[in-house]
C-alpha positions in Angstrom: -3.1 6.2 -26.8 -2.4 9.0 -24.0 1.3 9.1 -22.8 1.4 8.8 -18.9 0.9 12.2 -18.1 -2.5 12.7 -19.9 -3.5 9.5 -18.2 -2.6 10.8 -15.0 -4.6 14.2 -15.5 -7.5 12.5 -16.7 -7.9 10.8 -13.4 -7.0 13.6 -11.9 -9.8 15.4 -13.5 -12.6 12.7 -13.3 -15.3 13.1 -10.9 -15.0 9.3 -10.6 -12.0 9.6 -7.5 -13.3 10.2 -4.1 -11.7 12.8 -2.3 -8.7 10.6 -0.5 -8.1 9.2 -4.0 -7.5 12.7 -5.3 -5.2 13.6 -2.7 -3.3 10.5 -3.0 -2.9 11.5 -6.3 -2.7 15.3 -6.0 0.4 14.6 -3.2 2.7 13.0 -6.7 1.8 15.9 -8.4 5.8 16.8 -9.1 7.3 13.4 -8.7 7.1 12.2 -12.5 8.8 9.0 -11.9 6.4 7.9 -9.2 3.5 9.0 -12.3 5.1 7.1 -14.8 5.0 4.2 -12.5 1.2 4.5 -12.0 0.1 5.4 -15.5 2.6 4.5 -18.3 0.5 1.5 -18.7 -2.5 -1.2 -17.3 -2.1 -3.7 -15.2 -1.7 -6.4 -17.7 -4.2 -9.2 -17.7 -3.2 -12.2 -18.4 -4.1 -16.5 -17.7 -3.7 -15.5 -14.0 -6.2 -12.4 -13.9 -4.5 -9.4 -12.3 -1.6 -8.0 -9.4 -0.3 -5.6 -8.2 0.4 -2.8 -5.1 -3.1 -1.2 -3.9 -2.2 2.6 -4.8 -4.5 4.6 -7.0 -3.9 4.6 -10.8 -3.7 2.5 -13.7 -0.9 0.1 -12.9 -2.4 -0.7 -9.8 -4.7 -2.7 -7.8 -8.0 0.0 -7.0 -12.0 -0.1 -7.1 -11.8 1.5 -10.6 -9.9 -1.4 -12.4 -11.3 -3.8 -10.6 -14.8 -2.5 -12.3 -13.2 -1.9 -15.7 -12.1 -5.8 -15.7 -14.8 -7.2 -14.0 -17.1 -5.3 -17.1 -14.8 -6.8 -19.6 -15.0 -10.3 -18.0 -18.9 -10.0 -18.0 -18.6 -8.9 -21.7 -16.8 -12.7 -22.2 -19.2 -14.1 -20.3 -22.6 -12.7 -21.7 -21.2 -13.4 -25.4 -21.7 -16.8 -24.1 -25.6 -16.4 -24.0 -28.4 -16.2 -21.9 -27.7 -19.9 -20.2 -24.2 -18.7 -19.1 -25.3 -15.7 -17.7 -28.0 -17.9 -15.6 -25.0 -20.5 -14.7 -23.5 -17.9 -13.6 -20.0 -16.8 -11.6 -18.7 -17.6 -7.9 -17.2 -14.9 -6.0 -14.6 -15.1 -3.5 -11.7 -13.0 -1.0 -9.2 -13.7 1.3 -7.9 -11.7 4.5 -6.2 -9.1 2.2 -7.3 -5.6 2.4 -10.0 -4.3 0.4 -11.0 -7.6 -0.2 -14.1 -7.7 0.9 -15.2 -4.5 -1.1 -13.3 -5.2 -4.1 -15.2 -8.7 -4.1 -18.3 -6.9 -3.8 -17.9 -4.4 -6.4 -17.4 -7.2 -8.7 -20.4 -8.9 -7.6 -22.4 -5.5 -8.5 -21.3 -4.7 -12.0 -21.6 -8.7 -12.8 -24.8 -8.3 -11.2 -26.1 -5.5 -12.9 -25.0 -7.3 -16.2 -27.5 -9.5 -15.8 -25.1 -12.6 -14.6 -26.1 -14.5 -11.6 -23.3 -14.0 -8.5 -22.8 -16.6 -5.9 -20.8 -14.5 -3.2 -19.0 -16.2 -0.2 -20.5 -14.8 3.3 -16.6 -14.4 4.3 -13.1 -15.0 3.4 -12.7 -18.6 2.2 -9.5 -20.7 0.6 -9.0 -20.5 -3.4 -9.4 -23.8 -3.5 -12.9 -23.8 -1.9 -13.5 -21.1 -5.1 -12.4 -23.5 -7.7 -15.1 -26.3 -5.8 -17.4 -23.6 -6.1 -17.6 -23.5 -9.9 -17.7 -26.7 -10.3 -20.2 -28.0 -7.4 -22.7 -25.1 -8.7 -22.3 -25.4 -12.4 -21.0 -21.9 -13.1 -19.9 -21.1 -16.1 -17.0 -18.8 -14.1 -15.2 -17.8 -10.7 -13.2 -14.4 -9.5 -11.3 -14.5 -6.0 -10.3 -11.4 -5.1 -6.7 -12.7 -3.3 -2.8 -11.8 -4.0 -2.0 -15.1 -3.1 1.5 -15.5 -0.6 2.3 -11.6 -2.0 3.4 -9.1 0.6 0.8 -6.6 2.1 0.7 -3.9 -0.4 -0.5 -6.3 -2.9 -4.1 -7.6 -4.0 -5.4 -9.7 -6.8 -7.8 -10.9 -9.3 -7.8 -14.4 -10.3 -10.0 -15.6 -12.8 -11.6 -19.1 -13.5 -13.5 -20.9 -16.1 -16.5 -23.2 -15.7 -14.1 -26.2 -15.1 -12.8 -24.5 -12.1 -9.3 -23.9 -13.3 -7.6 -20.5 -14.2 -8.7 -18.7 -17.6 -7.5 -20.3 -20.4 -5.6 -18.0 -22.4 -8.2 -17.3 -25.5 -10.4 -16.4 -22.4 -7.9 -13.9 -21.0 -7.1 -12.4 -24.3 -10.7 -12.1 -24.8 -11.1 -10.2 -21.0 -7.6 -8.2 -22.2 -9.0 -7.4 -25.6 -12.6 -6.0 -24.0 -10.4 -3.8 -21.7 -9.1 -2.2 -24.4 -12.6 -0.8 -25.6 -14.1 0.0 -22.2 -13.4 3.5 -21.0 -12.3 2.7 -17.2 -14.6 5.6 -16.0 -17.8 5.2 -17.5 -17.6 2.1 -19.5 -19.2 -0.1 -17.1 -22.5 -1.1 -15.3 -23.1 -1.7 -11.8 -25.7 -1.7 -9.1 -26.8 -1.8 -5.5 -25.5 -5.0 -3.5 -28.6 -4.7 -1.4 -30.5 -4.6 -4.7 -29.0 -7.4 -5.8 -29.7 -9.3 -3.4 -33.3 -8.6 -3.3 -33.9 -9.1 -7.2 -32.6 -12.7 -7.1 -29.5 -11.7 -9.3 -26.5 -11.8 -6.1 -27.2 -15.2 -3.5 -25.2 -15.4 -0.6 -23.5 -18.6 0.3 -21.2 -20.0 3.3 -21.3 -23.1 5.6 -23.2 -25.3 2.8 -20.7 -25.0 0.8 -18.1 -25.3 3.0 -19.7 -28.8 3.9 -19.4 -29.7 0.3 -16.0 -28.9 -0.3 -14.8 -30.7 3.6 -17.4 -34.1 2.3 -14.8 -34.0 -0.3 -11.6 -33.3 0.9 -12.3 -36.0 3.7 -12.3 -38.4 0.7 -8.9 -38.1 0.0 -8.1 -39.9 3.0 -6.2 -43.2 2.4 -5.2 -45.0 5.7 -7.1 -43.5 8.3 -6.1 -46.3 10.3 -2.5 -44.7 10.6 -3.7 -41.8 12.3 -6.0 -43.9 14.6 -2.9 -45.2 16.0 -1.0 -42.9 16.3 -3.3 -40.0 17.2 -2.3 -40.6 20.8 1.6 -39.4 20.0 0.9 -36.9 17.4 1.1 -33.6 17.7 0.8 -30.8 14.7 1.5 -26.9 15.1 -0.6 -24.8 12.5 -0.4 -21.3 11.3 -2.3 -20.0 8.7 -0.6 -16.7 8.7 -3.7 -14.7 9.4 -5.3 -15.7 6.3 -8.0 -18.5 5.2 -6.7 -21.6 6.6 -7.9 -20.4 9.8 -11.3 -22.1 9.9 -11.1 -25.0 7.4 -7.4 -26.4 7.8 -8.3 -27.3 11.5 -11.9 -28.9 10.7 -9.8 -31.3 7.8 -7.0 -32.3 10.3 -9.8 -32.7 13.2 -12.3 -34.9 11.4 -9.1 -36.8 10.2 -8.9 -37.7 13.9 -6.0 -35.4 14.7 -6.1 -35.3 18.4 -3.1 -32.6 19.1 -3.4 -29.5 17.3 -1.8 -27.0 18.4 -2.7 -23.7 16.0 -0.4 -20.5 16.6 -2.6 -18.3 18.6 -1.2 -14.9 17.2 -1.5 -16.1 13.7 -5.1 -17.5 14.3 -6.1 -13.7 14.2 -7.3 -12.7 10.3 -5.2 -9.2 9.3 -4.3 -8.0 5.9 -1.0 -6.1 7.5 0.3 -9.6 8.4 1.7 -8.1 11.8 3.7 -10.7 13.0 5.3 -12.0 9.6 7.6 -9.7 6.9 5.9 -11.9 4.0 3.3 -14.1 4.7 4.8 -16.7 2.2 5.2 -20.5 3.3 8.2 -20.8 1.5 10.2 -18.4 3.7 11.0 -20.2 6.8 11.7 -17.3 8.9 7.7 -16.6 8.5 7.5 -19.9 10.8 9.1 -18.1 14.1 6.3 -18.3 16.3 4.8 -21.7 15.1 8.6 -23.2 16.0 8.4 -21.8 19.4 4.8 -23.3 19.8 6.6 -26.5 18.4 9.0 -26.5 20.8 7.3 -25.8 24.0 4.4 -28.4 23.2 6.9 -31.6 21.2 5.7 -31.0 17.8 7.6 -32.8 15.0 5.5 -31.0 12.7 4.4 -28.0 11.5 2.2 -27.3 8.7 1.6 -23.3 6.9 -1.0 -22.1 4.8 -0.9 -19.1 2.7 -3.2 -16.2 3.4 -5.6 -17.3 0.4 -4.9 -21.1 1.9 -3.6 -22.9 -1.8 -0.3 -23.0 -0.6 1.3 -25.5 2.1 4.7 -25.3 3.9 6.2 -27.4 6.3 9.1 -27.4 8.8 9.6 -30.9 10.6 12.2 -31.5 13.8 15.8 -32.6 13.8 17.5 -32.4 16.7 16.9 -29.4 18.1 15.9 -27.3 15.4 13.3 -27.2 12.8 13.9 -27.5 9.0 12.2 -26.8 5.8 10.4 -29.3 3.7 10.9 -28.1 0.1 8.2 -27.6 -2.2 9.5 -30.1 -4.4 10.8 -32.4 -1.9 7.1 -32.6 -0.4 5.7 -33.4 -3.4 7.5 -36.3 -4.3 7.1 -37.3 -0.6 3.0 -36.7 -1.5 3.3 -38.6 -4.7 5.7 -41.4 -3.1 3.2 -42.1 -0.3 -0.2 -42.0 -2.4 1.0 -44.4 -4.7 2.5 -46.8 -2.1 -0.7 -46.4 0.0 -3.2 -46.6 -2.9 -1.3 -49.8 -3.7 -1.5 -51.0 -0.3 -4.9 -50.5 -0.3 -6.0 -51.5 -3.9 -6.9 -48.6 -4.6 -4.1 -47.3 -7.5 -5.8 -47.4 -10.8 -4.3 -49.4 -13.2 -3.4 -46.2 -15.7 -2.6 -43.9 -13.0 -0.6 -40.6 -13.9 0.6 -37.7 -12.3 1.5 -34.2 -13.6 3.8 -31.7 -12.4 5.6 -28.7 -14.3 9.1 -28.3 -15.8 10.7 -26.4 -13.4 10.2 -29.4 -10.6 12.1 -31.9 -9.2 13.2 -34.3 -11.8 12.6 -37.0 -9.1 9.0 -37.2 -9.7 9.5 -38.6 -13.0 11.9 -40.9 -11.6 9.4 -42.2 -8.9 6.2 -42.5 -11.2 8.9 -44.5 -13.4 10.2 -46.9 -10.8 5.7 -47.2 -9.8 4.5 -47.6 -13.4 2.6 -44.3 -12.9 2.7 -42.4 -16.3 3.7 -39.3 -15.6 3.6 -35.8 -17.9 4.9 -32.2 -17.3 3.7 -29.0 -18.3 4.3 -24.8 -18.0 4.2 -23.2 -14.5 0.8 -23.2 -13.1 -2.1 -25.1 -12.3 -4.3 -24.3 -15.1 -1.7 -26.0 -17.6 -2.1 -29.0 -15.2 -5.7 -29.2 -15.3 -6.0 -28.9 -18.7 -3.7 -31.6 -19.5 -5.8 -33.8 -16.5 -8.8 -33.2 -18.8 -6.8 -33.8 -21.9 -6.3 -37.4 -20.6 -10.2 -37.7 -19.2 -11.3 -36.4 -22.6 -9.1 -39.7 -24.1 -9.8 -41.8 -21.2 -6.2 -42.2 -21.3 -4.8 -41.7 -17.7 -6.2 -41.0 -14.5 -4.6 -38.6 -12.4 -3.5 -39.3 -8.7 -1.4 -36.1 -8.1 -0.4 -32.8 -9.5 1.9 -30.5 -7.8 4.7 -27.8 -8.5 7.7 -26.8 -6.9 6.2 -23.4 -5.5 4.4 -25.2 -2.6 1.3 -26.2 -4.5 -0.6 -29.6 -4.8 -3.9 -31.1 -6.4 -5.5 -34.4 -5.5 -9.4 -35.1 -6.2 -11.8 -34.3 -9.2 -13.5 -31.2 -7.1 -11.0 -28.4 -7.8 -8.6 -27.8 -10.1 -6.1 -25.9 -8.7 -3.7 -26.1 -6.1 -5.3 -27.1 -2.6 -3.6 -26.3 0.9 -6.6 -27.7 2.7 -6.7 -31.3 1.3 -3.0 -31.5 0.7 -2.9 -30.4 4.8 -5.0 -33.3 5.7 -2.6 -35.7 3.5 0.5 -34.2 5.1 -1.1 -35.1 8.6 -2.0 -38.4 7.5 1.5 -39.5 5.9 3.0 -37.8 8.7 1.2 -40.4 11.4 1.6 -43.2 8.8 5.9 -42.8 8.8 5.0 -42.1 12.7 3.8 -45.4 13.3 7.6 -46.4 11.4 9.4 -44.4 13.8 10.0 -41.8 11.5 9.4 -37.9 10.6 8.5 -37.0 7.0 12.8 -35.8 6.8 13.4 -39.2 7.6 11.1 -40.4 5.1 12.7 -38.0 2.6 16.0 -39.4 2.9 15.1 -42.7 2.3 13.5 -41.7 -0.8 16.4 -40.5 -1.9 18.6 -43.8 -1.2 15.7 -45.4 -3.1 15.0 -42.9 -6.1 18.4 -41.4 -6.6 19.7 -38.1 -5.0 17.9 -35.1 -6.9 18.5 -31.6 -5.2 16.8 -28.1 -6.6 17.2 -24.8 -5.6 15.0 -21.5 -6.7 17.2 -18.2 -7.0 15.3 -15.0 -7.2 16.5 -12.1 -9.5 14.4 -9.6 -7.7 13.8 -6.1 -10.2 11.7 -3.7 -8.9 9.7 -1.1 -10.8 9.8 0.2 -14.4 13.1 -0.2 -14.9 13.0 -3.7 -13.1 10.9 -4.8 -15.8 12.9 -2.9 -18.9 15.7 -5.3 -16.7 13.5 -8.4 -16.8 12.9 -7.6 -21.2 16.5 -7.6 -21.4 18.0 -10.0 -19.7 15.8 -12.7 -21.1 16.5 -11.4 -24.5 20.2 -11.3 -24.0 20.0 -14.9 -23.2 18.0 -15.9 -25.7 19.7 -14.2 -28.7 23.1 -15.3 -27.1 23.4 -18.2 -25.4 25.8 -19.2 -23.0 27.8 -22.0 -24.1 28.8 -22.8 -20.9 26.9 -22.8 -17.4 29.2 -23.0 -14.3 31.9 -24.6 -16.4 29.1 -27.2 -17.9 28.8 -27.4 -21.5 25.2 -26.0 -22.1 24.1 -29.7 -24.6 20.8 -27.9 -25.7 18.5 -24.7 -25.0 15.0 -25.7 -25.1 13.0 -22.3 -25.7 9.4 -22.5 -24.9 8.0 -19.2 -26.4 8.4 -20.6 -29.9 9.0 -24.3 -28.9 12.0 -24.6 -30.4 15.2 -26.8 -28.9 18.4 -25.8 -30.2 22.3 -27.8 -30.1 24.7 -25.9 -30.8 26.6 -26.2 -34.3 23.7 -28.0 -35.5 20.9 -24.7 -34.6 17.0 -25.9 -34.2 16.8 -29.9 -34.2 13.5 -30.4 -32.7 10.7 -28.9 -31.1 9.0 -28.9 -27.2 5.7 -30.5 -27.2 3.9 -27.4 -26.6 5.4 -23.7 -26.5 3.8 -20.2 -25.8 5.4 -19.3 -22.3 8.9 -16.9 -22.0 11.2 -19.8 -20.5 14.8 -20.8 -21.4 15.8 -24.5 -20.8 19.6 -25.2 -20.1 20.6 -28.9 -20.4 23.7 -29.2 -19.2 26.6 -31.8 -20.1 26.4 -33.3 -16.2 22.4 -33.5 -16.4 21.5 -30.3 -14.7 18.6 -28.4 -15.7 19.6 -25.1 -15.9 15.7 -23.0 -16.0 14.8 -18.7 -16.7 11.6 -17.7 -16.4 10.4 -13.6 -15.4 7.3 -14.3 -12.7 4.2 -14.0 -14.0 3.0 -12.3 -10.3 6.1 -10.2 -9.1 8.8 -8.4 -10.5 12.2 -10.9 -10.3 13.4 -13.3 -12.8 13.3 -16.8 -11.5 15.9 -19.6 -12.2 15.6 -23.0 -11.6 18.5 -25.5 -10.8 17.4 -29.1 -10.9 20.5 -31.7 -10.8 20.7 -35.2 -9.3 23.8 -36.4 -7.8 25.9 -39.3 -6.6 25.3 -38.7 -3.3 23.3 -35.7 -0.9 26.9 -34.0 -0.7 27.2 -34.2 -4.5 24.2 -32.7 -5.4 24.6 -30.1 -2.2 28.2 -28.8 -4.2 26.2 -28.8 -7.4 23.3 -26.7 -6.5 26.1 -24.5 -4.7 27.8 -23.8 -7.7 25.5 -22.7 -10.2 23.5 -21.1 -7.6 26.7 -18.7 -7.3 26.9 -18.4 -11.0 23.4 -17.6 -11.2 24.3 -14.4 -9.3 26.4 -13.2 -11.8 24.1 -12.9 -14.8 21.3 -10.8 -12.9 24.3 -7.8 -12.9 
């Protein structure tokens, strides 16, 4: 294997670069740390596909790995034979930059491979991607997005012919071809044009979009809510200059939304996300310009989609400001209100079950319990949900209602099967008119679910490590903690340390006693003596370590003080 400056000399050297991409790299000619940050290694592939900062070189986002994996990915896909190539692979971007010709130089070499393309017309919502693969039978999808990452980032997220994220044999198949394709010359590729014209890349747009909208519009549960209060209602919407743009508005309008009020600045699609730092629903100070639209036109609610439109964020009035709805505190709102409607309705099947991951709120247990919904968690990420939703349809065990996780993400319906900004929008708009009609906004709602359910608070705290020796930090740390565990958290006797990479849970004095249900991801698990939930984890997309602190309370100032306190701990052990 070449060390990282042999890598960087052999791009240097290869006819492949264009001449701005030799210059870019030309210009780090005597800055070796800023080469050993390009080149000391790939992009790793992994369950989620590829990320990482558009720059030229190996460790980044550029045309020339996004050819080397897409030929690797064809590699797993023509091994499937001749009827998955004919099935075929849905192609997608959002608003990022270079998406559209990344997208398209993927739809060429898969092309030229002899696998059928179906290539959105324009930027479109992940989700819609995930309907794609499934509504056409393909045996896989690629969106070319970075998700809520800032604007130096892009993507590659890969699906599988259920329409969820690659399973990992799939990805350590696309990892494992990688390895024996030179990045080069080791792959095919051909016109677009030509493409087109032979029959092998077909073009798609407003059908499908009809498709996917026939089916979100199913979701609906009480449309009769809105109907009343329609009059009175009024929503601000943002889709931070990304996909939302087009579809969020056509849900919420044929849901009979009469007052929309979208932010007109944010309306406008740009991969330099002018008017926002990070283009990321969970940070509230993204949501300037929506809460002065909000204000000037009586909005209780406002509703943001991320640029590739799978992630929702809310702010809702009290008083006179504006104030975050939590990722975890809307989905138990989501799950809450389905259930209760679907009841209301007769329409909540008799083994319903919802899903949601271990480092959630603890409160959606407590509401599925309190509903007779079963209810199941899994690792981080959507694709661990769906495959645990097909697990049950397999069995014909449960069916699932709801799926969401704490990062802003939620799944209703059987036509995708990942996380869904547009549907879960129209849902939010509809169970905002429905607690309306109460005299209520969803916070109010909230807080009532809390006097019923019991008083859970979370809180996310970002380790944030940048670069190479961010990640040497990232390596460490988690191995510090797992070779020596704290036995104490914040004062709190640490009861047991679930580790999920090798699935064991472990008491102190007494070593391993039992195992997780299922294992293979690099998470620590801190019970703790008062029944907080203590959770590590590196991101799987950005370089930071992320804890999790779920507790629960006597009352909303209890669990405040709690979160508080091991928040400030939390601090302390990413020095």
């Amino acid at each position: 294997m070449r060390n990282f400056k042999e890598e960087y000399q052999r791009w240097l050297d290869s006819p492949a670069l264009s001449d701005a991409e030799w210059k870019e790299l030309d210009a780090i000619r005597d800055d070796e740390k800023e080469i050993e940050s390009r080149f000391f290694a790939p992009l790793e592939f992994g369950t989620a596909g590829l990320r990482g900062t558009m720059k030229v070189g190996l460790h980044h986002m550029n045309v020339h790995v996004i050819r080397w994996a897409t030929q690797a990915f064809a590699n797993v896909i023509c091994a499937e034979g001749e009827e998955a190539k004919r099935k075929g692979i849905a192609v997608a971007h959002d608003c990022r930059l270079n998406g559209e010709d990344f997208a398209r130089e993927a739809a060429c070499v898969m092309a030229a491979n002899g696998i059928h393309v179906r290539i959105f017309d324009a930027l479109r919502p992940t989700p819609e991607l995930s309907f794609a693969v499934r509504y056409y039978g393909c045996t896989a999808g690629l969106n070319v997005t970075a998700s809520h990452n800032p604007k130096e980032y892009n993507g590659y997220k890969v699906y599988w012919s259920d329409g969820a994220q690659l399973p990992p044999q799939h990805a350590d198949a696309i990892a494992h071809q990688m390895e024996a394709i030179d990045i080069f010359s080791g792959f095919k590729t051909m016109d677009f044009d030509e493409g087109v014209k032979q029959g092998l890349i077909e073009v798609i747009g407003d059908e499908t979009d009809e498709a996917f909208l026939e089916n979100v519009m199913a979701q609906a549960i009480d449309t009769e809510s809105v109907k009343k209060a329609a009059d009175d209602l009024k929503i601000v919407y943002t889709p931070f200059h990304g996909c939302g743009y087009k579809l969020v508005p056509e849900a919420l309008k044929r849901l009979g939304i009469k007052h929309l009020y979208p932010v007109p600045e944010q309306m406008v699609i740009d991969g330099n996300f002018p008017t926002v730092v990070s283009p990321n629903p969970e940070n509230p100070e993204g949501f300037y310009l929506a809460v002065d639209l909000a204000r000037k036109v009586g909005s209780d609610l406002i509703i943001g989609t991320d640029p590739d439109s799978d992630r929702i964020g809310t702010m809702v009035r009290k008083g006179d400001e504006y104030v975050t709805i939590t990722g975890n505190q809307m989905g138990v709102l989501l799950l809450d209100y389905i259930i209760q409607a679907r009841k209301a309705m007769g329409k909540l099947p008799a083994n319903a079950g919802a899903v949601s991951s271990i480092v959630s709120t603890a409160m959606s247990r407590a509401v599925c319990e309190a509903n007779g919904v079963h209810f199941e968690d899994t690792f981080t990420g959507f694709k661990f949900m769906a495959e645990r939703i097909a697990t049950w349809e397999a069995a014909k065990s449960y069916q699932y209602i709801f799926a969401f996780e704490e990062s802003y993400g939620y799944m209703v319906g059987d036509y995708v099967r990942d996380k869904d900004a547009v549907t879960a929008a129209m849902l939010v708009a509809e169970m905002a008119a429905h607690y309306s009609m109460e005299g209520k906004t969803l916070l109010d709602a909230m807080n009532d679910l809390y006097e019923k359910y019991g008083f859970f608070a979370e809180k996310t705290v970002n380790l944030v490590m940048p670069g190479l020796d961010g990640m040497r930090k990232m390596k460490a740390l988690m191995d510090d903690l797992r070779t020596n565990p704290p036995e104490e958290i914040a004062g709190e006797t640490v009861i047991r340390l679930r580790d999920y990479l090798d699935g064991s849970i472990n008491v102190k004095g007494l070593g391993k006693v039992d195992r997780t249900p299922f294992f293979g991801s690099n998470v620590l698990y801190f019970e703790l003596a008062d029944g907080s939930s203590f959770i590590v984890r590196p991101s799987g997309t950005e370089p930071k370590i992320k804890v999790y602190l779920l507790v629960r309370g006597k009352s909303s100032e209890d669990s405040a003080a709690k979160v508080a306190k091991y928040s400030e701990y939390t601090e302390t052990i990413g020095k």
